[in-house]
Backbone as numpy.savetxt, mean C-alpha at the origin, in Angstrom:
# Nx Ny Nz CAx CAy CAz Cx Cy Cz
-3.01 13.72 -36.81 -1.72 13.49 -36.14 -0.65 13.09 -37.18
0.69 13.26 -36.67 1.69 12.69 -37.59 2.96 11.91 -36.94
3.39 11.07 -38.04 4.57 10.52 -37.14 3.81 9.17 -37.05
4.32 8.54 -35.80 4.34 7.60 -35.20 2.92 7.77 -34.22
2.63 8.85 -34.22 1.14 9.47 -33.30 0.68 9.28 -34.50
-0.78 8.27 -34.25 -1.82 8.72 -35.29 -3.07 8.95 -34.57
-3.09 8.34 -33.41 -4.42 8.43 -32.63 -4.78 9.86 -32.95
-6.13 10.11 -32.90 -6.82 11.54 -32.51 -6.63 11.62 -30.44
-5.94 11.97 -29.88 -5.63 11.51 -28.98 -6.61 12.68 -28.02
-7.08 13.55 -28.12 -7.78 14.70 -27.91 -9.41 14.16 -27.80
-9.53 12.79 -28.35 -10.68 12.78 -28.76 -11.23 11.31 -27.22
-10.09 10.92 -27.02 -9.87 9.96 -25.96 -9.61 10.45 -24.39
-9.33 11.63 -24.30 -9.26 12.06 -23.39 -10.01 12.12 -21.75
-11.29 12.00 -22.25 -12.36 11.60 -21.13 -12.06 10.48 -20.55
-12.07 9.50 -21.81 -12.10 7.71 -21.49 -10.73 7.72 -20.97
-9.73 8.56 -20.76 -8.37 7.96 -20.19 -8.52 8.50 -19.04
-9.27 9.78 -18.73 -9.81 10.30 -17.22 -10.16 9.49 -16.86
-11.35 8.96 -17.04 -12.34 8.07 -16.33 -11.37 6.78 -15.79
-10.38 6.23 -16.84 -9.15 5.16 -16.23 -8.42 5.52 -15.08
-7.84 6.80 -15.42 -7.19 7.07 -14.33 -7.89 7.29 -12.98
-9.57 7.82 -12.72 -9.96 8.09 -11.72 -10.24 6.67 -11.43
-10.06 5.30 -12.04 -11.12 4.41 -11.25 -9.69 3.45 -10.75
-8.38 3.85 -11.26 -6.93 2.95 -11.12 -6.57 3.83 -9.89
-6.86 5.15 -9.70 -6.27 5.90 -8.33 -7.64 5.09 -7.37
-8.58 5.55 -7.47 -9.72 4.56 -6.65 -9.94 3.24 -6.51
-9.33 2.47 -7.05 -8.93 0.91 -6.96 -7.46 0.93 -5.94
-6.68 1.64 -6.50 -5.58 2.02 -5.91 -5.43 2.14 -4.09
-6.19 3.35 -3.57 -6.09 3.75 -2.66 -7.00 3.14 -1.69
-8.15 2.39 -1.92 -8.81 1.91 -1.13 -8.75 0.57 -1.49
-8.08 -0.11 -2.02 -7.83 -1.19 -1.93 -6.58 -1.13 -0.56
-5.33 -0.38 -0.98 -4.53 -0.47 -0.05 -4.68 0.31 0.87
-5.52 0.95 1.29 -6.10 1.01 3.22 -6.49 0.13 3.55
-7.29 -1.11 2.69 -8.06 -1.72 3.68 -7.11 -3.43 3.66
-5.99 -3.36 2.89 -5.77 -4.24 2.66 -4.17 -4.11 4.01
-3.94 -2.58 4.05 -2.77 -2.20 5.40 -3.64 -2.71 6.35
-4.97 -2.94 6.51 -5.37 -2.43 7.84 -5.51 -4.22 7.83
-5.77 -4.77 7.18 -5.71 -6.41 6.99 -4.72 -7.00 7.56
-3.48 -6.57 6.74 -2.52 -6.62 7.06 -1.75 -6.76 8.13
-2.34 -5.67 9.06 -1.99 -5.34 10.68 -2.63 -6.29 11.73
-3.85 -6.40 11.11 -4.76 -8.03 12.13 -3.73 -9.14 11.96
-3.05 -9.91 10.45 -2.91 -10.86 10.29 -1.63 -10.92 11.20
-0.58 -9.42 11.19 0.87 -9.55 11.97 0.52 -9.66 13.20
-0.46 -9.05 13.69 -0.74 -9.16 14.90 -1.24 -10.54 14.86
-1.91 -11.28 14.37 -2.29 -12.68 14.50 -1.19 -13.90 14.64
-0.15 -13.28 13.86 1.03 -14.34 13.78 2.07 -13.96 15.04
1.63 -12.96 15.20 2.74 -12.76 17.19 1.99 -13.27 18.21
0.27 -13.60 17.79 -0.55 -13.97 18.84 -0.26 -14.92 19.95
-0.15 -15.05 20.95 -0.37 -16.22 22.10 -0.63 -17.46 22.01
-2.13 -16.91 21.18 -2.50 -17.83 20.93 -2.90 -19.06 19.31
-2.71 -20.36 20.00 -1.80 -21.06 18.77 -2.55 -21.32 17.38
-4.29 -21.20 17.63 -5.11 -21.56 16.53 -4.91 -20.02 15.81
-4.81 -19.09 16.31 -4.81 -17.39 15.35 -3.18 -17.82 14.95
-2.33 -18.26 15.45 -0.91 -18.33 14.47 -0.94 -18.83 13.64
-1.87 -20.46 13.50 -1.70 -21.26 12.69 -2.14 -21.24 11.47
-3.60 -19.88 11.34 -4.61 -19.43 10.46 -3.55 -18.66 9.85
-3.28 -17.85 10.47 -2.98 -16.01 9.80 -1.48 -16.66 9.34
-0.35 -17.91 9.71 0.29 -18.03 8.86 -0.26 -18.97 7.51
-1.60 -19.61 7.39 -1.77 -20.15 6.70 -2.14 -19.59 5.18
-3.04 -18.72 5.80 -3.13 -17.08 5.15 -2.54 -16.42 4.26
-1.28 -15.96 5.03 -0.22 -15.11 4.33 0.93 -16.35 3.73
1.09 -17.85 3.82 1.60 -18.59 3.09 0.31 -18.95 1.85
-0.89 -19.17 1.88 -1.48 -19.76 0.53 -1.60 -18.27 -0.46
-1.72 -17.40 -0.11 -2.07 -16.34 -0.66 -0.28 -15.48 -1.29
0.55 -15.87 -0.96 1.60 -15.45 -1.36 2.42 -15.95 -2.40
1.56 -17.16 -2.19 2.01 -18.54 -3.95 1.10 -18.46 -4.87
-0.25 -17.81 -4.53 -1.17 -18.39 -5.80 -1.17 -16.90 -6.91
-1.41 -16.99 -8.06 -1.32 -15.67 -8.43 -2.28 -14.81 -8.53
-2.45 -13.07 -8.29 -3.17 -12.58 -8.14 -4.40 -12.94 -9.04
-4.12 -12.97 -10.25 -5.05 -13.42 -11.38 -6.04 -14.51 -11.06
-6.27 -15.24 -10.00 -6.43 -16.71 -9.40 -7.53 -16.02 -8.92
-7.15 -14.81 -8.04 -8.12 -14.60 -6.76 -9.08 -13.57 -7.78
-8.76 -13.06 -8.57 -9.86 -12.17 -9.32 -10.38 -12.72 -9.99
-10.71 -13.45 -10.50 -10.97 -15.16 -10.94 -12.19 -15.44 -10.46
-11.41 -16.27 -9.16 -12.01 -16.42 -8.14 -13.44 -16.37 -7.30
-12.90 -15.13 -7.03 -14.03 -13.43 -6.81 -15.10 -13.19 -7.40
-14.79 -12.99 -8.72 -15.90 -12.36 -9.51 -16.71 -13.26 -10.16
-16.27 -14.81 -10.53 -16.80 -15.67 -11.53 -16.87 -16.62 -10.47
-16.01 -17.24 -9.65 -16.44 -17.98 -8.78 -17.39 -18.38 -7.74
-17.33 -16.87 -7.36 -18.41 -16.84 -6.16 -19.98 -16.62 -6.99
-20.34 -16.15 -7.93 -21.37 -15.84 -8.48 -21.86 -17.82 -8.89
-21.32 -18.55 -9.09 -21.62 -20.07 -8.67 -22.10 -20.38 -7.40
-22.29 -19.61 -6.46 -22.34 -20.21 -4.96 -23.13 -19.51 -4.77
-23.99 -18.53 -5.21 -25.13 -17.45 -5.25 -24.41 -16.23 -4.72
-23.06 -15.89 -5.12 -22.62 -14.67 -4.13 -21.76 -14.04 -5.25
-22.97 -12.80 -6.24 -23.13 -11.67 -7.33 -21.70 -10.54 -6.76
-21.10 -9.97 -7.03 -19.78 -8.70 -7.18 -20.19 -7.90 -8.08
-20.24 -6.82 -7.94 -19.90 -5.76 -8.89 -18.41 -5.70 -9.21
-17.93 -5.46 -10.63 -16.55 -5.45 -10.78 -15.88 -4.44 -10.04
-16.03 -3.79 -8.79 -15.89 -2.70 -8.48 -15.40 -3.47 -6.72
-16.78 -4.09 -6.12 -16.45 -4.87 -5.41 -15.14 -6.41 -5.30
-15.53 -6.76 -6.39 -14.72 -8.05 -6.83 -12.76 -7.38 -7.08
-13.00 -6.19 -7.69 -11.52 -5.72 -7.85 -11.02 -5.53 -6.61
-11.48 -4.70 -5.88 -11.30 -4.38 -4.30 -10.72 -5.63 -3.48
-11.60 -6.80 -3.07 -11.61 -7.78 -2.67 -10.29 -8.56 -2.99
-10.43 -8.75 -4.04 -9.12 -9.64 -4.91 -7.62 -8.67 -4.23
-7.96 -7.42 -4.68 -6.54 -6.59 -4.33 -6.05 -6.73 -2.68
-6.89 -6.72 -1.70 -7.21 -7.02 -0.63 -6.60 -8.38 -0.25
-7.14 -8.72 -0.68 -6.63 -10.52 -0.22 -5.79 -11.01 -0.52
-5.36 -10.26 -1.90 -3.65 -10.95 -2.37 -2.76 -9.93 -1.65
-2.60 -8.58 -1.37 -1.41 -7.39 -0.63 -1.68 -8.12 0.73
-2.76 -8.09 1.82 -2.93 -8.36 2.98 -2.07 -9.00 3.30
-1.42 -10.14 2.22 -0.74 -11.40 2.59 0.75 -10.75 2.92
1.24 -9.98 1.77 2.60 -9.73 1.49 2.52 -8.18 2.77
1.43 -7.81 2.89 1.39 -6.57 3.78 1.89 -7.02 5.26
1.38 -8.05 5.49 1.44 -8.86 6.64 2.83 -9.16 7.20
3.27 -9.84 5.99 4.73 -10.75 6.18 5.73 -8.97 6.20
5.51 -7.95 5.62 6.23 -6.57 6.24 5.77 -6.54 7.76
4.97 -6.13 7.75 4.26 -5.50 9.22 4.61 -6.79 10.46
4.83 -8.10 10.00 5.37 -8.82 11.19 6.63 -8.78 11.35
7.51 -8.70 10.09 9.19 -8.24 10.44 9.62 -6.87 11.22
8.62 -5.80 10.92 8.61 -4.72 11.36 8.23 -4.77 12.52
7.27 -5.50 13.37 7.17 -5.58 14.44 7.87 -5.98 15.47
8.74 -7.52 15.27 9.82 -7.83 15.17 10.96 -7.80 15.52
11.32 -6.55 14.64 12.02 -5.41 14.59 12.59 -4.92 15.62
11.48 -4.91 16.73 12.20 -3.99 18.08 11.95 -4.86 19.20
13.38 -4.26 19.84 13.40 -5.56 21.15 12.56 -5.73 21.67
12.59 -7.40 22.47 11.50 -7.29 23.99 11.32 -6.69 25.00
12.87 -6.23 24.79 13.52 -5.68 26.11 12.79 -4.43 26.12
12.83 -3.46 25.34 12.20 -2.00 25.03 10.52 -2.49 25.56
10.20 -3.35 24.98 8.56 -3.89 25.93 8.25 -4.00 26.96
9.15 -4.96 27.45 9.09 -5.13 28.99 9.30 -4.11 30.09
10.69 -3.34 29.59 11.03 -1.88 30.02 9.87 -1.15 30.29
8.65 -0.63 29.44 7.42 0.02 29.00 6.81 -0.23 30.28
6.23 -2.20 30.09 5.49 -2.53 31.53 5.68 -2.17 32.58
6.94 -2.28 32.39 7.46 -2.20 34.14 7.32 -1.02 34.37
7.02 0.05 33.45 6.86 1.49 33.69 5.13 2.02 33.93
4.64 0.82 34.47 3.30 1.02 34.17 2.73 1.21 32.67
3.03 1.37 31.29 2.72 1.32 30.44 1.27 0.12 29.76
0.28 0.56 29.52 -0.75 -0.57 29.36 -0.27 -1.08 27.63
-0.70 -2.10 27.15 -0.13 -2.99 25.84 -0.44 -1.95 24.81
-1.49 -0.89 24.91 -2.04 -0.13 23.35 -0.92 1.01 23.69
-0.48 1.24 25.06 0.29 2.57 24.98 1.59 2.01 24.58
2.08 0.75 24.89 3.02 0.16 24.33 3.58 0.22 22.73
2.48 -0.32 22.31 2.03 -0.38 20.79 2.29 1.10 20.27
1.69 1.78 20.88 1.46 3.23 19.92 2.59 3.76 20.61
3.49 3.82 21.87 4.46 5.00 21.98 5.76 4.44 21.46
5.75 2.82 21.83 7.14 2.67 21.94 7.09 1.95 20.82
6.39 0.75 19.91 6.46 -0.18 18.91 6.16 0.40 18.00
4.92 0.91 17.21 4.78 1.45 16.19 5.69 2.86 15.75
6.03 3.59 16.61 6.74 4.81 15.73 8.17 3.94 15.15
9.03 2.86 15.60 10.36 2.26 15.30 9.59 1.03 14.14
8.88 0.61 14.26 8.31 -0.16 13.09 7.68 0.46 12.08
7.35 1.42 12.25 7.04 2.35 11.03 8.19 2.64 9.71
9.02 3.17 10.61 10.18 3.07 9.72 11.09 2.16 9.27
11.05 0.52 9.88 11.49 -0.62 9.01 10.22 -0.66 7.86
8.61 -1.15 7.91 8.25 -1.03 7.24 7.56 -0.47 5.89
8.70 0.95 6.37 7.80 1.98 5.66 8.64 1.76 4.05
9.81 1.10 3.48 10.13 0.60 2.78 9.23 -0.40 1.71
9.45 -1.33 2.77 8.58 -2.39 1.78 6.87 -2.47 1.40
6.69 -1.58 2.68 5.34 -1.15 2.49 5.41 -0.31 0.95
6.53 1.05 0.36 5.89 1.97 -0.23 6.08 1.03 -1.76
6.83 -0.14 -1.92 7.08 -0.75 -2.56 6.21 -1.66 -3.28
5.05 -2.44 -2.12 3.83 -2.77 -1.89 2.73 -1.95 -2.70
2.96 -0.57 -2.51 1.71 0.47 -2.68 1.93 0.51 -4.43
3.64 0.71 -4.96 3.06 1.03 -5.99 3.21 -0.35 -7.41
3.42 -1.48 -6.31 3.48 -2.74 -7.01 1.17 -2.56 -7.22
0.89 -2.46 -6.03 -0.43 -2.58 -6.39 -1.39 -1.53 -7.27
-0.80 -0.11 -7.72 -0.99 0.39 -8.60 -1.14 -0.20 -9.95
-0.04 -0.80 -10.30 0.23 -1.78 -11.57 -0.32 -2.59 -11.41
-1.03 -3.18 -10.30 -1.61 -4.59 -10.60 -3.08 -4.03 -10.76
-3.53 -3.11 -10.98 -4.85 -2.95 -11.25 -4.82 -3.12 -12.40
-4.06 -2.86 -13.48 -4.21 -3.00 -14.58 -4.80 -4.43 -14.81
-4.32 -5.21 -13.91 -5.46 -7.14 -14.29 -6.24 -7.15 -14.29
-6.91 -5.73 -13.58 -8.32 -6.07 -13.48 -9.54 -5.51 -14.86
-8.48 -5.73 -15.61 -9.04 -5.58 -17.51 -9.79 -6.81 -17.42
-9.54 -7.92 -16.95 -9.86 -9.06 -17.20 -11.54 -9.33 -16.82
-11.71 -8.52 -15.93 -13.23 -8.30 -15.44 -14.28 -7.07 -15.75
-13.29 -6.28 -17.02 -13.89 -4.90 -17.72 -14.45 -3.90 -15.88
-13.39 -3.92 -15.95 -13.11 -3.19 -14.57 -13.22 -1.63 -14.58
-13.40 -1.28 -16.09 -13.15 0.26 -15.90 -11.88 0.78 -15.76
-10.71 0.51 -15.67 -9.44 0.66 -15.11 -8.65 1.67 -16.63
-7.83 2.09 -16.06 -6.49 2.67 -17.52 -6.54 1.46 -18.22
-6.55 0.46 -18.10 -5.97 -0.35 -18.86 -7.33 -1.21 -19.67
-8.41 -1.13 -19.09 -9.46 -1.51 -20.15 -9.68 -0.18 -20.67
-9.84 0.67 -20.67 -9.76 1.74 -21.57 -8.75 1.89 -22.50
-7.53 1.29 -22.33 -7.03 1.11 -23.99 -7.08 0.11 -24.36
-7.66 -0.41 -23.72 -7.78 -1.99 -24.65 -9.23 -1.84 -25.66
-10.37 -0.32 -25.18 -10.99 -0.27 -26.11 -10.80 1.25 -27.05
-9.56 1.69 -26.65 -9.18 2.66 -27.47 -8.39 1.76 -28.80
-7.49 0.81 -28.20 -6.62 -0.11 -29.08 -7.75 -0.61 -30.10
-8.76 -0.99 -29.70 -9.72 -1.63 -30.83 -10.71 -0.33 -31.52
-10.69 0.15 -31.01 -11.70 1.31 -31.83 -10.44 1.63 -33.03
-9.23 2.29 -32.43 -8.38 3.01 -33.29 -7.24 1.97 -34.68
-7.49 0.52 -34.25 -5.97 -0.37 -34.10 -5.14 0.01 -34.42
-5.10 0.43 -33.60 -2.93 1.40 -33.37 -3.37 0.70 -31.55
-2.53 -0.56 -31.94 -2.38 -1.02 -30.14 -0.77 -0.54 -30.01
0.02 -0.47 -30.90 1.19 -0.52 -30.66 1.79 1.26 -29.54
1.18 2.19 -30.67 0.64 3.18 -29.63 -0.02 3.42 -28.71
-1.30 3.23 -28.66 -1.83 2.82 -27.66 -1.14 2.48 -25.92
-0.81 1.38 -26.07 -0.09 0.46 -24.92 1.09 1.40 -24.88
1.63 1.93 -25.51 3.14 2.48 -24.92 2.39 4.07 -24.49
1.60 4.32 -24.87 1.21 5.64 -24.23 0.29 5.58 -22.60
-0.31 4.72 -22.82 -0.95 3.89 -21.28 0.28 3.73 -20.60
1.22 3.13 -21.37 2.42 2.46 -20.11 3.21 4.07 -19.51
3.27 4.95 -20.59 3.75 6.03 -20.03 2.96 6.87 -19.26
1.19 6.60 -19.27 0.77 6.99 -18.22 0.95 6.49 -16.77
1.13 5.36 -16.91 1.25 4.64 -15.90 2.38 4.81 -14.64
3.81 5.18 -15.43 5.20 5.56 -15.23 5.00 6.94 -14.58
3.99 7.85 -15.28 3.80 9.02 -14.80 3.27 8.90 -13.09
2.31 8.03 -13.25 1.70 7.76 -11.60 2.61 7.25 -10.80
3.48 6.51 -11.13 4.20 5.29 -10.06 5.59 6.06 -9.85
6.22 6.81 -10.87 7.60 7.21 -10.45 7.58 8.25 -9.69
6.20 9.46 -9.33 6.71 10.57 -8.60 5.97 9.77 -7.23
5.33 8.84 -6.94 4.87 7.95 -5.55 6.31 7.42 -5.40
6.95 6.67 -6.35 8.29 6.24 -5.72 8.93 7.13 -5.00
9.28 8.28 -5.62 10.33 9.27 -4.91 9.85 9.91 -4.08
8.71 10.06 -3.68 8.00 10.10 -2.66 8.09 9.37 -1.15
7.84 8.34 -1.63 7.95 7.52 -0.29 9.22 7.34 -0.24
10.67 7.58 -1.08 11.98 7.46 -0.51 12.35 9.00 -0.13
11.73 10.11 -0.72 11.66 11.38 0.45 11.41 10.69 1.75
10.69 10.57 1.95 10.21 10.22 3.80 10.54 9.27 4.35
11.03 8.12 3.41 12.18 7.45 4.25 13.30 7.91 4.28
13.87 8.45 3.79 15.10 9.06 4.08 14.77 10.29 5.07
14.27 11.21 5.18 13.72 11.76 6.18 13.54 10.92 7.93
12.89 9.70 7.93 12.54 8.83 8.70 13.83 8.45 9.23
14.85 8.26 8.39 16.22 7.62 8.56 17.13 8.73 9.35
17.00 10.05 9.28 17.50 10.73 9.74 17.25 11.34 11.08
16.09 10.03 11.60 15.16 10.74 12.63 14.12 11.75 12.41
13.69 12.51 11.53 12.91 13.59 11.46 11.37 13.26 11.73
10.61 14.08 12.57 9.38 13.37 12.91 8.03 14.21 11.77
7.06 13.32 12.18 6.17 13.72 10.90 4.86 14.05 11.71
4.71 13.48 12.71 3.51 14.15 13.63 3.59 15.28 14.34
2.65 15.96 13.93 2.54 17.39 14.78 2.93 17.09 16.15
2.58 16.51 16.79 2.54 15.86 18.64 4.61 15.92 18.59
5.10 15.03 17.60 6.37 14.85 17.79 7.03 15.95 17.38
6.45 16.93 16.39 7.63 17.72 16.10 7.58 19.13 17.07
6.54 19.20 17.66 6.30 20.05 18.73 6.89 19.60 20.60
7.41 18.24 20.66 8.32 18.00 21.29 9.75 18.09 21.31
9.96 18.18 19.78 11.45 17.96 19.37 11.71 19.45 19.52
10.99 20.09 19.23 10.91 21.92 19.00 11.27 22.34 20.57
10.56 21.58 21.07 10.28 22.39 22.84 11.87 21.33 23.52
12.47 20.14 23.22 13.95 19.71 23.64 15.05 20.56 23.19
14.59 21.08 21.65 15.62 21.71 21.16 15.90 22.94 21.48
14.59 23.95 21.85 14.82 24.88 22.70 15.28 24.40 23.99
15.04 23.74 24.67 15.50 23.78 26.15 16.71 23.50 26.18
17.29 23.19 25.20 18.66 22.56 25.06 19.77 23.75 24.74
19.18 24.45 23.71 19.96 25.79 23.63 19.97 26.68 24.76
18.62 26.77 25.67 18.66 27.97 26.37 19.60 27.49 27.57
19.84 26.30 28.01 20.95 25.43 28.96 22.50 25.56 28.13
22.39 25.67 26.81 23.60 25.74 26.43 24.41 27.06 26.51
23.32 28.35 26.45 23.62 29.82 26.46 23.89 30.18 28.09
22.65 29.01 28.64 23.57 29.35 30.31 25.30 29.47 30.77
25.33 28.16 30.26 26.41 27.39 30.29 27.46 28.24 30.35
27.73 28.77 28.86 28.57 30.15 28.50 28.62 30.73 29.14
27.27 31.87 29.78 27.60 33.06 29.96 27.86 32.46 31.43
């Protein structure tokens, strides 16, 4: 190589695969299971009832101050004191989980929020049961307040896998930390990781502001909805061509 490149960079290539497949797989199943967390705890903090409010805000307040680094910590070295072993695989998961759930939460309860009582009660009185509630009339209008801070969420937790170097996690980022020592060129190294990194997170950004802006304009994304909007919009023209003639 020449220049400012000296790495054999051709020769690293596997070991930066293998990063990237285990930072998209830390990635994506951390944040399903940590949305779907998420959705218990908002639903816990609108609950009725007063011992599930008092938890699920206790929850999403201790977990929103301590730093992620705490809970991977925690996780992997902590619990193995109490007889309870992690694979760094498990322990990364977990940690990612328990620290987003919190901040996933505090979205998904503003978003819920979000839409009147009145639009609820309206529902009941229409015979509507609470899940058809939920799914016809609450979730499609909370989707799109939270679909913001949610996509914001997704690729804050991309980058935070990189902490999980700290537990030789397998991740992009312990892979140059043993490319940096095999080669010592960290200075390269790290700025070429960071530009991998930029590569993953900036076309997910513009991504999820495609479809919010889409979302913003009304445009629907379920087959079910856009095959309604299709069948109003025809009926609407063929009443409008009446009209005329």
């Amino acid at each position: 190589m020449f220049g400012v490149f000296q790495v054999d960079w051709p020769q690293y290539i596997p070991d930066i695969a293998t990063g990237i497949r285990w930072t998209i797989e830390f990635t994506v199943i951390s944040f399903v299971l940590a949305a779907i967390w998420g959705l218990v705890l908002a639903l816990a903090r609108g609950s009725q009832v007063a011992i599930l409010r008092w938890l699920a805000y206790g929850y999403t307040e201790l977990f929103k101050n301590v730093p992620i680094i705490t809970e991977i910590f925690v996780v992997y070295y902590g619990l193995g004191e109490i007889g309870i072993t992690l694979g760094t695989f498990s322990a990364g998961v977990i940690s990612l989980v328990v620290f987003y759930g919190a901040y996933l939460a505090e979205i998904f309860r503003g978003a819920l929020q979000s839409v009147p009582d009145t639009q609820k009660e309206a529902s009941a009185a229409l015979g509507f049961t609470w899940p058809q509630i939920m799914r016809h009339v609450v979730l499609p209008q909370a989707v799109r307040v939270a679909l913001p801070g949610t996509a914001t969420m997704l690729v804050d937790l991309l980058k935070s896998t990189s902490l999980l170097i700290t537990i030789a996690a397998a991740e992009l980022m312990n892979q140059a930390q043993t490319i940096a020592s095999e080669t010592f060129r960290p200075m390269e190294v790290y700025v070429v990781i960071g530009g991998i990194y930029f590569l993953m997170c900036f076309p997910l950004s513009r991504l999820t502001l495609m479809i919010e802006n889409r979302l913003a304009i009304g445009a629907a994304f379920s087959p079910a909805r856009r095959r309604m909007l299709k069948a109003i919009t025809s009926r609407s023209t063929r009443t409008v061509v009446v009209e005329a003639s």
